[in-house]
N, C-alpha and C positions, 0 to 999 in steps of 0.2 A: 504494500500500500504506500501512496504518496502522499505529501503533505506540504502544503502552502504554509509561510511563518511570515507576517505581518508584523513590522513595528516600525516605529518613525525617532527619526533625529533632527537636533538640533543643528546639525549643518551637514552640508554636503561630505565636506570632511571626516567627520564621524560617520556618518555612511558607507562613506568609501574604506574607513579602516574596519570596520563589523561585515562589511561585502565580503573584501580581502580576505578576511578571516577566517571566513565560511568558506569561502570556497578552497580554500589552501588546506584547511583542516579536510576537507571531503565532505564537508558536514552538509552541504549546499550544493547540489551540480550548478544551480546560475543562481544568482542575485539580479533584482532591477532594483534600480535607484531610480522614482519618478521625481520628477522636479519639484519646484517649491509647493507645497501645500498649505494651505490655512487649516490649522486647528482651532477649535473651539470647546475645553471644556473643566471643569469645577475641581480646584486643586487650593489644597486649604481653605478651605471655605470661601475663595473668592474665583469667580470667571476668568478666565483668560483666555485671550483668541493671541496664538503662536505664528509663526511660519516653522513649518517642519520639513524634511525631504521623509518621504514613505518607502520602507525596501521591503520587497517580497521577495521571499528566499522558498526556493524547490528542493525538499529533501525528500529521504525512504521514511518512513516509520520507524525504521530502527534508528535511524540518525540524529530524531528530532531533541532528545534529552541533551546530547552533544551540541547541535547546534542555538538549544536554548541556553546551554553553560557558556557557551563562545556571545553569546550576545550580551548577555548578563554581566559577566567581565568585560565585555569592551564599551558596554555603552556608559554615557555619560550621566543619564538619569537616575535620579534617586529612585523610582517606580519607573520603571519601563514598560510600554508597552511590548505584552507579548501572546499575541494570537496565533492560534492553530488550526487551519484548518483542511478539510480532508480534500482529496483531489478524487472525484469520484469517477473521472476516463479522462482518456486522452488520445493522442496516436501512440499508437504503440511502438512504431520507432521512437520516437521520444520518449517517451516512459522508458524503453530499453535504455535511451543514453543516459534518462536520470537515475536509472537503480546504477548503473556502470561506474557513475562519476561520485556515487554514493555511500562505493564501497569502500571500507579502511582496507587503508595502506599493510 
């Protein structure tokens, strides 16, 4: 089984070192980094609307605890966001490149 991993940063930069990460570890066959987003939502008791960059990361099921540790340590947030969600089809040459790129070393 596959698994989509959602979470957003405070800059591009931290993005790109949490992509790296993931994908270096094997924990992630690809990462995207989508551009600036606006967030909006209630942290300490008060509103706040962010700019964030959003990275969706493609891993196995077996991967996901690994690539939830590799985010947890690199990100910069005191709560980060971290969603999981299932990948329920795909092409299957792709699905084959994701379990391939998914496997430890």
């Amino acid at each position: 089984m596959f698994e989509l991993i959602i979470t957003t940063c405070p800059s591009h930069k931290a993005g790109r070192r949490i992509a790296r990460a993931l994908v270096s570890a094997k924990a992630a066959a690809c990462v995207n980094m989508l551009g600036t987003i606006a967030s909006f939502y209630r942290w300490e008791g008060r509103m706040n609307e962010d700019r964030e960059v959003l990275l969706i990361a493609k891993t196995s099921s077996d991967r996901r605890s690994e690539a939830q540790r590799i985010i947890l340590e690199n990100h910069p947030y005191k709560l980060p966001e971290v969603i999981v969600l299932p990948v329920v089809a795909g092409s299957d040459a792709y699905l084959r490149w994701l379990a391939q790129e998914t496997q430890p070393a």
